[in-house]
N, C-alpha and C positions, 0 to 999 in steps of 0.2 A: 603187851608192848613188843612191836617188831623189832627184831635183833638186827643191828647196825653192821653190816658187812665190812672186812676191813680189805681194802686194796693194795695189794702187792704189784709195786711198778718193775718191768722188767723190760729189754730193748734189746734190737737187733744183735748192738755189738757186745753186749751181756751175753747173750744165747751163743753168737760167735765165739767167744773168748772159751765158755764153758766146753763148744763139741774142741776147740784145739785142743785144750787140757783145763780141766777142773780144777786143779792145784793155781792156776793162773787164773783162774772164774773167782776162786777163794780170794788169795792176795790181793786181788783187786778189787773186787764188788762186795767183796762183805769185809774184811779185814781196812777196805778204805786204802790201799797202799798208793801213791802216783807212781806211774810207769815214768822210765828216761826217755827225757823229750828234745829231739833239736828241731826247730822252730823252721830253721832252714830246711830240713826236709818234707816240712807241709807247704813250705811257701808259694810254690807253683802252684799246686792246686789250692791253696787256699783263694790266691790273687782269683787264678782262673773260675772257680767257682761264683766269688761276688760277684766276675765280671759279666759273667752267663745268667745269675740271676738279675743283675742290673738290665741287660739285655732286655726280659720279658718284663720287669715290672715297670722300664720308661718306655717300653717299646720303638725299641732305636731303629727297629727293622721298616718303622713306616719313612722313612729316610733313606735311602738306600744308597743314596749318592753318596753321603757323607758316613755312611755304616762305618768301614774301615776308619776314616779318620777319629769319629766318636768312641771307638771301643780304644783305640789307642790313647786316646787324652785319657778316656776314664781308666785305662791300667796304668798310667803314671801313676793318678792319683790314689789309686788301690795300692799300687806296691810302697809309696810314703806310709800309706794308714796301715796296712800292716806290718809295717817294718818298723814303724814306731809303737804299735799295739803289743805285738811279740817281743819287743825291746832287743828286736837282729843288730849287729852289730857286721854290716859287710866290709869286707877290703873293695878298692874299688873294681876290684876284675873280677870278682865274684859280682858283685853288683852290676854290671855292664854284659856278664854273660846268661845272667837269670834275666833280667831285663829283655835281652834278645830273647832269649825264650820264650815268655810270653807273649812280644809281640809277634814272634815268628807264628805262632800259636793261631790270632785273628782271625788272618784269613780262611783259616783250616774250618774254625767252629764255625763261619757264616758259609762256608761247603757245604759242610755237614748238614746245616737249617737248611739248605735251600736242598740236596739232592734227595733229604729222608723226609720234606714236610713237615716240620717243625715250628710252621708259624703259627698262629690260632690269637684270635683276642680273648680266648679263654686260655692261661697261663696258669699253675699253680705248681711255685718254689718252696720247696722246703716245707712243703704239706704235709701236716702229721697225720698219723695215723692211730688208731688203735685195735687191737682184738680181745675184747672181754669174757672172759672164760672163769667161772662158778666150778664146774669140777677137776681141778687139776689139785687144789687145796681143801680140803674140806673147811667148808664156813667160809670162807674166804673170795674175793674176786682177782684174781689175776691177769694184770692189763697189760700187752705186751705194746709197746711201742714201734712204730714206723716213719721214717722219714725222708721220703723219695725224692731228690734234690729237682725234679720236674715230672710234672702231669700235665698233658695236654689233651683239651678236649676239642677236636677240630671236626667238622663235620659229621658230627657223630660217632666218630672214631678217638679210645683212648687210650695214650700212651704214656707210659710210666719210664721215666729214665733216672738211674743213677750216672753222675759222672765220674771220671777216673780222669786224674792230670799225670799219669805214670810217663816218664821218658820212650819206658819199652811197651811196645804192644801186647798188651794180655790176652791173656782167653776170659773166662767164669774164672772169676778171683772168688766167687761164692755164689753158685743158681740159686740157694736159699734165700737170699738177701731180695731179689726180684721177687721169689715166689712168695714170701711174706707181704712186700709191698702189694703185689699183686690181690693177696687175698686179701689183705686190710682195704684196700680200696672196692675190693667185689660186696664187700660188709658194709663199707661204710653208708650212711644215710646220703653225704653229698652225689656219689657214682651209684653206687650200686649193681657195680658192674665188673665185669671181668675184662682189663686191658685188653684190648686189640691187636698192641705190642707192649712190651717191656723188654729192655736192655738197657748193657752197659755204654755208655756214651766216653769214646777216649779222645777229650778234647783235643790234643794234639795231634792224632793220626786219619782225622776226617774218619772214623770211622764208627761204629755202634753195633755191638756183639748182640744179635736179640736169641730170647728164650721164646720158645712157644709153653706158653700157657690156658690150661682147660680145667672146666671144672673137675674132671675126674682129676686132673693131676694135681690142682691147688686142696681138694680135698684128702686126698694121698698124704699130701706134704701136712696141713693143717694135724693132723694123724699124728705125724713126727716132732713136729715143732711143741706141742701138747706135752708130749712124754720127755723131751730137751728141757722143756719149762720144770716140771712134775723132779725131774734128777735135779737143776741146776736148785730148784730150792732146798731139796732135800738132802742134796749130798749123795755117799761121801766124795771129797774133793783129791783122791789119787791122782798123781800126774800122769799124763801121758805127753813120756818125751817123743822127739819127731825133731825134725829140721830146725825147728824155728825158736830151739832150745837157747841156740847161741845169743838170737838175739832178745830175749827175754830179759824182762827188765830185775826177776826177782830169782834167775839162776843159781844164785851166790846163798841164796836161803832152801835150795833144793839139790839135795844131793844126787836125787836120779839125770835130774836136766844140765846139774854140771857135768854129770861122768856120761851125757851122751853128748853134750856138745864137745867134748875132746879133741877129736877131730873136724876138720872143717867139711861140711856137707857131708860127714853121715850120716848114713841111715839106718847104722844097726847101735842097736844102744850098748856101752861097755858097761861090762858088772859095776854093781855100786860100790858094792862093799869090798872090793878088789883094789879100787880106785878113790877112796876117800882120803883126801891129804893132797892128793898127787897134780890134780886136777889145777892147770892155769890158764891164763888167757891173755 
């Protein structure tokens, strides 16, 4: 009788959570804890996302006359559906100045399509991915998850983009996050190939941060991404404080992340045990 393998699922922002700190990989992916969430600070890019994926799956782009006016009808009606879905509650000058955002936004994203080539009637949103890997567990298969908010397959040429709705222009908020996407889609049966480009896509600033990606380097990385899998199951879950202590949802249950978030944008961590009791915010 062949022995039934069991699948351990695991995802991007799992692997991410775990390289910022393990103690926060814990509390949240195995312990089950929900992080503090305000709804209003996904809003923009939540709106912006539908409305980018709406974009490829009606293909508004064969209309061009009307593109602008069509994206703007359909962000009314996104910002209704998610403002009632997330159960927002705006004042009105909140609402009048998110609104402007978005639409100020439009023109920007149909820039962006037309300067970087971005059209294709081959389109694929929120395309998942996977990477199945037999030795990182023993007996066991371990599926890492992928989800590239656009793949385009245009003249033979493929491009893998995540987007970002930030106010401020980034840099690599994470080259992981691409180079994962990247190699899931070189594995996968649909592509089988290795993007041609991949980048970060910042809907509001007309602009798209790309990585160069190559086999040697997506196998480099595959290398790493294995051994992040290999610790984040294994343990152990020590924190490692860093900046982003303050805004940690589960501080108040960690004594190292409170006594470094003490002061505001440190970066050197204060004794714990120096500091236990003392510690507010």
């Amino acid at each position: 009788m062949v022995a039934v393998r069991q699948v351990i699922h695991l995802n991007y922002s799992q692997l991410r959570d775990f390289k910022k700190c393990p103690r926060l990989y814990e509390k949240k992916h195995i312990d089950g804890r929900a992080e503090e969430d305000d709804p209003k600070r996904a809003f923009i890019g939540h709106v912006l996302g539908k409305l980018v994926e709406q974009f490829y799956l009606l293909k508004w782009w064969r209309a061009p006359d009307a593109l602008d006016w069509t994206m703007r009808q359909a962000a009314d009606v996104l910002i209704r559906q998610v403002t009632d879905m997330d159960a927002i509650v705006w004042t009105p000058e909140e609402k009048a100045e998110w609104t402007h955002k978005i639409h100020e936004a439009i023109p920007t994203i149909i820039a962006t399509v037309k300067r970087e080539k971005l059209l294709s009637a081959q389109v694929f949103t929120e395309f998942e991915t996977t990477l199945d890997y037999t030795d990182i567990v023993l007996g066991e298969t371990v599926q890492i998850h992928g989800r590239p908010d656009i793949v385009i397959l245009r003249q033979h040429a493929l491009t893998a983009l995540d987007a970002k709705a930030g106010g401020s222009l980034g840099k690599f908020t994470d080259r992981d996050q691409l180079r994962q996407y990247s190699l899931a889609l070189w594995r996968s049966k649909t592509f089988g190939r290795i993007p041609d480009r991949a980048g970060f896509w910042w809907l509001r600033h007309d602009k798209i941060v790309w990585l160069k990606v190559s086999a040697a380097s997506l196998t480099k990385f595959e290398g790493r991404l294995k051994e992040t899998a290999r610790r984040a199951l294994a343990g152990p879950y020590e924190p490692t404080p860093g900046t982003w202590c303050r805004g940690c949802s589960f501080r108040m249950d960690c004594p190292e992340g409170r006594a470094h978030g003490m002061a505001k944008g440190s970066k050197t961590a204060i004794d714990v045990a120096g500091n236990l009791g003392t510690v507010s915010f």
